[in-house]
KEFITOR-636556 format. One record per residue: residue in three letters; z, y, x negated of N, C-alpha, C in turn. Coordinates in pm, whole numbers, plus 50000, padded with zeros to 5 digits. Atoms other than C-alpha are relative to their C-alpha. Layout:
REM KEFITOR-636556
ALAZYXZYXZYX...
***
This chain:
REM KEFITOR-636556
UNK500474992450112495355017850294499555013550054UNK500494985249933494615053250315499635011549893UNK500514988550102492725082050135501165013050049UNK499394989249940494745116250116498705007149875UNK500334991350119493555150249955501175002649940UNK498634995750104495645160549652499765011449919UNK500224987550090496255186149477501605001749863UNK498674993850057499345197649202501035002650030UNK499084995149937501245212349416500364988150087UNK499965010849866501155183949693500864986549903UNK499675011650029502005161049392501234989149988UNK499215005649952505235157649414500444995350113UNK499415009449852506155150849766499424988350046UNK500495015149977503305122649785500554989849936UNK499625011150065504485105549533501424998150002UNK498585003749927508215108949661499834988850151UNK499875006449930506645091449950500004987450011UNK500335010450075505125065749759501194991249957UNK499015010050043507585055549591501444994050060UNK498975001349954510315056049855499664984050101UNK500275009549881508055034050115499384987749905UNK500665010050115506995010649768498165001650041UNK501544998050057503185024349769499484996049878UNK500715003350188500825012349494498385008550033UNK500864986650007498595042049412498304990749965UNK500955013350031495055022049408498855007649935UNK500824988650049492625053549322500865014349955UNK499224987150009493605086849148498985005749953UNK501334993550086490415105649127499735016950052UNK500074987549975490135147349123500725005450122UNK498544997749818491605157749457500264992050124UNK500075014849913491355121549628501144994249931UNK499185015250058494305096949613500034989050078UNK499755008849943494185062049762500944991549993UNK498615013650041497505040949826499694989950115UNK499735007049921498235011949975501394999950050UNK499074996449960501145004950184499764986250110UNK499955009749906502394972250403501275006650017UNK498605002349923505034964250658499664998950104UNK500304999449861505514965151036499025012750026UNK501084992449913503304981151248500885016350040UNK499334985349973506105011051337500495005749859UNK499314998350132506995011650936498515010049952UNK501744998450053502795019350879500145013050046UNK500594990649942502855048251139501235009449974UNK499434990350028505965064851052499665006149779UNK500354994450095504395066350684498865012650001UNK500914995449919501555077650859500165018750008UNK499704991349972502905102850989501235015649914UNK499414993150064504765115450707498995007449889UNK500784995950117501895118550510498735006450071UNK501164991049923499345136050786499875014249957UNK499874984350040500355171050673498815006349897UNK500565001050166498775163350338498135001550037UNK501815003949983494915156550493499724988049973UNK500695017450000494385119450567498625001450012UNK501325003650023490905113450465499424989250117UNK500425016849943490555077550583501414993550013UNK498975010750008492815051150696499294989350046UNK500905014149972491905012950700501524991950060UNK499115011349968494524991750861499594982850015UNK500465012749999494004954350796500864987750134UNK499225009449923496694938951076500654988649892UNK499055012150055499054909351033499494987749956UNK500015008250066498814887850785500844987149993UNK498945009750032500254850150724499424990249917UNK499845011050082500564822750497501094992849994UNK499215009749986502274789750591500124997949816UNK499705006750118504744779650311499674987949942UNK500175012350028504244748850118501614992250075UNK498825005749924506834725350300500914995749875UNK498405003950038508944712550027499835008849823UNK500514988550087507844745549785500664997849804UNK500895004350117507444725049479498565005749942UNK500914993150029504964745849339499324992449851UNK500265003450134502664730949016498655005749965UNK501554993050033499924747248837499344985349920UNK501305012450075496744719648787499814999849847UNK499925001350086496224729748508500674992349877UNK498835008050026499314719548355500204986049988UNK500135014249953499104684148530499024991649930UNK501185004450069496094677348384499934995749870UNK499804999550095497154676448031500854987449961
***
């Protein structure tokens, strides 16, 4: 996740970046924008680095994430069952 400054002018090319690397815009407040943004670790820093020009505020990197599948991905909502 990462803060940029924004401005009008800036607005198009962020949001060409956004939407090329699938960003989801999470704040849009006066001349602050916060997106998020996954993938590999060299996918993060070449966004990174596309979007430094702009004035990175903040960046939070959370690392790699996982979640074992269900093994035979039968999925049922309780709810449901219950009834």
């Amino acid at each position: 996740m990462l803060r940029l400054n924004h401005s009008p002018e800036k607005h198009g090319d962020i949001f060409q970046v956004i939407n090329h690397y699938h960003g989801e815009i999470v704040d849009l407040h006066d001349n602050r924008i916060t997106i998020a943004f996954n993938g590999t670790p060299d996918r993060i820093e070449t966004i990174l680095s596309l979007l430094e020009h702009f004035g990175i505020i903040d960046v939070v990197r959370s690392g790699i994430a996982v979640m074992k599948k269900h093994e035979n991905n039968n999925f049922t909502n309780d709810s449901a069952t219950r009834e």
